[in-house]
ZASE-128844 format. One line per field, with one value per residue: residue number from 1; residue in three letters; chain; z, y, x of N, C-alpha, C, O, CB in turn. Coordinates in steps of 0.05 Angstrom, whole numbers. Glycine has a CB too. Layout:
N
seq	(NUM_...)
type	(Ala_...)
mol	(A_...)
n_Z	(Z_...)
n_Y	(Y_...)
n_X	(X_...)
ca_Z	(Z_...)
ca_Y	(Y_...)
ca_X	(X_...)
c_Z	(Z_...)
c_Y	(Y_...)
c_X	(X_...)
o_Z	(Z_...)
o_Y	(Y_...)
o_X	(X_...)
cb_Z	(Z_...)
cb_Y	(Y_...)
cb_X	(X_...)
This chain:
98
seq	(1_2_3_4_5_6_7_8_9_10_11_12_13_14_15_16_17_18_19_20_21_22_23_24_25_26_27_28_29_30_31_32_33_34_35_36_37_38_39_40_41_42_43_44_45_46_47_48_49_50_51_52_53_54_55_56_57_58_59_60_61_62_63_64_65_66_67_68_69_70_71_72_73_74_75_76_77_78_79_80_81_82_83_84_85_86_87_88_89_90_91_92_93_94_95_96_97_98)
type	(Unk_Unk_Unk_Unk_Unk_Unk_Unk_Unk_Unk_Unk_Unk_Unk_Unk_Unk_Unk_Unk_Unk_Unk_Unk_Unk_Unk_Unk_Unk_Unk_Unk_Unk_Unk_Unk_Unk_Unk_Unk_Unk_Unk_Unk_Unk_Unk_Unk_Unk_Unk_Unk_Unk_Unk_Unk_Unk_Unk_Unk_Unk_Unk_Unk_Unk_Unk_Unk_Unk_Unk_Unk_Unk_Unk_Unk_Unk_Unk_Unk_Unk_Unk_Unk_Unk_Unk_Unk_Unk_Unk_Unk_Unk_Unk_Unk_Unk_Unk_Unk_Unk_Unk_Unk_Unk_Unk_Unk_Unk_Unk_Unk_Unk_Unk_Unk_Unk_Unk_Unk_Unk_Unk_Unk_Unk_Unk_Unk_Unk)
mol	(A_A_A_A_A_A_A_A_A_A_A_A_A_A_A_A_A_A_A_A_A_A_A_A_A_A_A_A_A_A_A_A_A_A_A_A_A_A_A_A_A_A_A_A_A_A_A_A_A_A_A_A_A_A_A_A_A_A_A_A_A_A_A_A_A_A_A_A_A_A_A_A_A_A_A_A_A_A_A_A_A_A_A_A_A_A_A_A_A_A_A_A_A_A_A_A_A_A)
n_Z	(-4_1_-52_-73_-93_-142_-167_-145_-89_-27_16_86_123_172_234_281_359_378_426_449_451_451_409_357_288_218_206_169_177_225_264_276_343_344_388_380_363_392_444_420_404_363_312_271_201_159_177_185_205_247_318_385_383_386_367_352_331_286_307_347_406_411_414_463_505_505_532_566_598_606_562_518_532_577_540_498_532_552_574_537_508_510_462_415_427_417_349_338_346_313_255_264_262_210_175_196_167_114)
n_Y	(-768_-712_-655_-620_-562_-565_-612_-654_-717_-705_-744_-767_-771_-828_-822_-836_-845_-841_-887_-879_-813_-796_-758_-757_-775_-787_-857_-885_-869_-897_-951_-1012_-1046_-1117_-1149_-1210_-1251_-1303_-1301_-1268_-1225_-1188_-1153_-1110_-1105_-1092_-1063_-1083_-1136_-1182_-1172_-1124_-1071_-1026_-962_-940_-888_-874_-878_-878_-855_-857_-916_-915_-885_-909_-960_-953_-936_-971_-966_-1007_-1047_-1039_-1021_-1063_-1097_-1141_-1178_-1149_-1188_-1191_-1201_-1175_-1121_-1119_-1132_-1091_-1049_-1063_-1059_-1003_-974_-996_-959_-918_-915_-912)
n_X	(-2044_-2015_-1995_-1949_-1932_-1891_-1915_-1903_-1905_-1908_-1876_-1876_-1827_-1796_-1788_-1741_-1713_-1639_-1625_-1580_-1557_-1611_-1634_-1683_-1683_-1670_-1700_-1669_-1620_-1599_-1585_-1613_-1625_-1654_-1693_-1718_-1776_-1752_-1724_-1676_-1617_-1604_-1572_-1600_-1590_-1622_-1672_-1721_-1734_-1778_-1799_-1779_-1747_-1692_-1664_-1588_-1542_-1496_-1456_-1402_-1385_-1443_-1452_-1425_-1439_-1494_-1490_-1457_-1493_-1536_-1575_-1597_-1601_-1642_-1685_-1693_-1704_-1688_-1625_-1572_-1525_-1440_-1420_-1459_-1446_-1397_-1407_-1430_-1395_-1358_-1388_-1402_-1346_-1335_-1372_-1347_-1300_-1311)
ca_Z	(-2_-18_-75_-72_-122_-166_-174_-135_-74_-3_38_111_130_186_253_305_373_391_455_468_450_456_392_337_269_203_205_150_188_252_263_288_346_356_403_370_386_415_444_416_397_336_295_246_184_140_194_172_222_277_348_388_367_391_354_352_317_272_324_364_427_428_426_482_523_513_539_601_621_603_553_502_547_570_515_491_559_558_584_507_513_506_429_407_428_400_321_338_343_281_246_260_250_178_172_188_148_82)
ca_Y	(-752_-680_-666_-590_-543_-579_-634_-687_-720_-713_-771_-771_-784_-838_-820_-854_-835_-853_-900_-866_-794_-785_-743_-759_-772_-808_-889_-900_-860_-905_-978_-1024_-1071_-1128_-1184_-1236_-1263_-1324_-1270_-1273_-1198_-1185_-1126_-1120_-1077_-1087_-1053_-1100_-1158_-1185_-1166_-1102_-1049_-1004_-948_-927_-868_-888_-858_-897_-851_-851_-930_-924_-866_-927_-987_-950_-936_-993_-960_-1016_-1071_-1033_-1013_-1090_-1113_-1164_-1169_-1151_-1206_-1163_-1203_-1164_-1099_-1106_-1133_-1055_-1027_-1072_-1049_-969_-981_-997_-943_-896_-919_-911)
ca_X	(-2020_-2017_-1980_-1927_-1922_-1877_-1933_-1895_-1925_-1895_-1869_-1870_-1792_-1802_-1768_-1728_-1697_-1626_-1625_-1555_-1567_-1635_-1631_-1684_-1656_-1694_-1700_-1652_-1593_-1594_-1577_-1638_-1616_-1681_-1704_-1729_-1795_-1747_-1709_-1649_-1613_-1586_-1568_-1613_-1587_-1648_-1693_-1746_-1736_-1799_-1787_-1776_-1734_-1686_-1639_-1572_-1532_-1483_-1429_-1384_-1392_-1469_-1460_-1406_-1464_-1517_-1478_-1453_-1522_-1552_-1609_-1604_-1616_-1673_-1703_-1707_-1727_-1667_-1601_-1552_-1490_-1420_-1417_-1475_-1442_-1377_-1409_-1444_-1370_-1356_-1405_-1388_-1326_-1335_-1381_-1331_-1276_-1319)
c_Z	(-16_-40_-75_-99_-146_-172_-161_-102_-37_6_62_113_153_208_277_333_371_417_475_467_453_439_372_299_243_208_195_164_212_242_282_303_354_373_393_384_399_427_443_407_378_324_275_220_162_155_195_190_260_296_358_385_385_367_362_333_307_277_347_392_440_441_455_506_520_523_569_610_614_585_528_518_557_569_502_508_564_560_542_529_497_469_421_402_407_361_309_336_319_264_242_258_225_165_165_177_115_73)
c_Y	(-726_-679_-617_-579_-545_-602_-662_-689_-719_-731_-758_-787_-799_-828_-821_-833_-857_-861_-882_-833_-786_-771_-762_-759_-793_-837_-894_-892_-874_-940_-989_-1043_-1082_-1146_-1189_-1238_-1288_-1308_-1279_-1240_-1208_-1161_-1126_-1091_-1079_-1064_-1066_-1128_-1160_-1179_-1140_-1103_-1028_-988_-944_-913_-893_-870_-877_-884_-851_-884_-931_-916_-903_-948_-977_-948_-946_-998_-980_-1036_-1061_-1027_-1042_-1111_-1143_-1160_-1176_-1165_-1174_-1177_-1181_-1132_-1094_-1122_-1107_-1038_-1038_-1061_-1011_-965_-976_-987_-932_-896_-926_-882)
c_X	(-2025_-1993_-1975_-1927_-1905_-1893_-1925_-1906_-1896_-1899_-1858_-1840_-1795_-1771_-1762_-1707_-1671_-1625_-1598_-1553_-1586_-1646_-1649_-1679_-1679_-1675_-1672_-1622_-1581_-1596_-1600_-1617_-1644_-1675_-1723_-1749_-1777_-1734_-1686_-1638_-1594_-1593_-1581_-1605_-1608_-1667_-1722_-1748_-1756_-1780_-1787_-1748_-1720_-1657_-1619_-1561_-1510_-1466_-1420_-1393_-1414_-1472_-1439_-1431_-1481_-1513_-1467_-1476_-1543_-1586_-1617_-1615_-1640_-1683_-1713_-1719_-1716_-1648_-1585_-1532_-1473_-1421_-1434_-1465_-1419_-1391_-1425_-1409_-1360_-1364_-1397_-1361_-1324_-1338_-1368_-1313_-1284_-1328)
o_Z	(-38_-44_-77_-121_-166_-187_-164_-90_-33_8_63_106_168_203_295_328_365_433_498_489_458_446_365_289_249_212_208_161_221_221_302_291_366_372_394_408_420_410_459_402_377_324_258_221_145_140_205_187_283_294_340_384_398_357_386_311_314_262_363_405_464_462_469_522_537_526_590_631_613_587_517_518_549_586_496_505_575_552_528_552_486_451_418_382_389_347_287_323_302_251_223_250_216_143_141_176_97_50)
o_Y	(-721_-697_-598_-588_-530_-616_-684_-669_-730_-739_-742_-810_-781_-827_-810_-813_-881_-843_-875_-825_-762_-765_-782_-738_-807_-841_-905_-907_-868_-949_-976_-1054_-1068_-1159_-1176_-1232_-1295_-1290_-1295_-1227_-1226_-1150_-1143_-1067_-1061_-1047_-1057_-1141_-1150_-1179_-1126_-1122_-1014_-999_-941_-923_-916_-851_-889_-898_-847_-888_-952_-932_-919_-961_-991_-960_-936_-1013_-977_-1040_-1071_-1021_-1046_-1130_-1162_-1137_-1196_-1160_-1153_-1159_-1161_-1119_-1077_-1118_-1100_-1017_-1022_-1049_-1000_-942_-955_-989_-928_-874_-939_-879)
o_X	(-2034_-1976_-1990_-1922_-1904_-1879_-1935_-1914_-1874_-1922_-1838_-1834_-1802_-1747_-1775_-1693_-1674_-1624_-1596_-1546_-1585_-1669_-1637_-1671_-1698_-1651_-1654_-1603_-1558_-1605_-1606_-1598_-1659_-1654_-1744_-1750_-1787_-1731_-1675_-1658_-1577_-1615_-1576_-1612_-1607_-1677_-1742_-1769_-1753_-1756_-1795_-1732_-1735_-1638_-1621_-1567_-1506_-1459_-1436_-1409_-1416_-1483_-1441_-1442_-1474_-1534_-1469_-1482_-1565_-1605_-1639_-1639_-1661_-1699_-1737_-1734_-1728_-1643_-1587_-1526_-1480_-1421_-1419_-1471_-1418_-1372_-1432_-1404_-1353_-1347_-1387_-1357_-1315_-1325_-1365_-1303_-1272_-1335)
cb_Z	(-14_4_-111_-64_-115_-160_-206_-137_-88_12_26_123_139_175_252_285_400_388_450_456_439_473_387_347_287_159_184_114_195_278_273_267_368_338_434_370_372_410_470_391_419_315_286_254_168_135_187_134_223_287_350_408_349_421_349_361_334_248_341_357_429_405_408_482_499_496_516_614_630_629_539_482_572_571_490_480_547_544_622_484_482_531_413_423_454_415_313_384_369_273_265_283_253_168_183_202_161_76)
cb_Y	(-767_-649_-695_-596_-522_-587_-637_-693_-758_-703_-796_-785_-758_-866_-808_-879_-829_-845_-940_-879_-787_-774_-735_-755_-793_-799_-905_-890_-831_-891_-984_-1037_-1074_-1138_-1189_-1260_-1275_-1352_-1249_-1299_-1176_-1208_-1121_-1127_-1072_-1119_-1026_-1109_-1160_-1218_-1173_-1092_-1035_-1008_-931_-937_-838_-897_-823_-898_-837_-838_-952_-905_-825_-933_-998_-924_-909_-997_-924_-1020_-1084_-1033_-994_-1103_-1117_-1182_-1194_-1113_-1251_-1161_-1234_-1170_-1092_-1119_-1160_-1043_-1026_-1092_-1059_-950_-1002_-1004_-937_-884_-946_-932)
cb_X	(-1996_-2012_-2006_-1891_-1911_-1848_-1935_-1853_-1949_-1896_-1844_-1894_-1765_-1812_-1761_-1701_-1710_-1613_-1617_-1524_-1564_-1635_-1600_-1690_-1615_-1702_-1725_-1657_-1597_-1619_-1545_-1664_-1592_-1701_-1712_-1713_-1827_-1733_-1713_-1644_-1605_-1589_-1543_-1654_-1555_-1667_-1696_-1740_-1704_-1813_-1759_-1787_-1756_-1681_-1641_-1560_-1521_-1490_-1441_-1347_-1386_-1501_-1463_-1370_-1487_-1532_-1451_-1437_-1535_-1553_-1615_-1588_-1600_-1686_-1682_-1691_-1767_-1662_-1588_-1537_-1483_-1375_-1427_-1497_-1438_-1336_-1424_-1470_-1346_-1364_-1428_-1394_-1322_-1344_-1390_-1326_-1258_-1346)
């Protein structure tokens, strides 16, 4: 790692597209949904859970944009149940009321 004129070391910011915007954004700002290696989908808010991976914004309209046109399902290469979607509007929801 190189290390900046104040002696401290740069970190690479890791970064994710939104499935529903399309708009790159860092890791930590977006909501991971995975399939399981059994494939099962679930929301993963650690970001740390096996399986593929897709993002969403932590915006109600990008998940509304990615559910009409179908880019989460495939992006995980399985059909998302509607539960899955709405514990994603739960979820931002919550968000935005903090």
């Amino acid at each position: 790692m190189k290390k900046n004129p104040s002696g401290t070391t740069n970190k690479k910011v890791p970064m994710r597209t939104c499935c529903g915007c399309r708009q790159s954004f860092p890791k930590k700002e977006l909501i991971r949904i995975v399939r399981t290696p059994d494939n099962t989908v679930e929301v993963d808010i650690t970001g740390k859970k096996n399986g593929r991976g897709t993002y969403i914004c932590r915006n109600t309209e990008c998940l509304e944009k990615a559910v009409k046109s179908g880019a989460v399902s495939r992006s995980l290469e399985v059909q998302v149940s509607p539960e899955i979607y709405e514990s994603l509007k739960t979820e931002l929801s919550s968000d935005e009321t903090r």
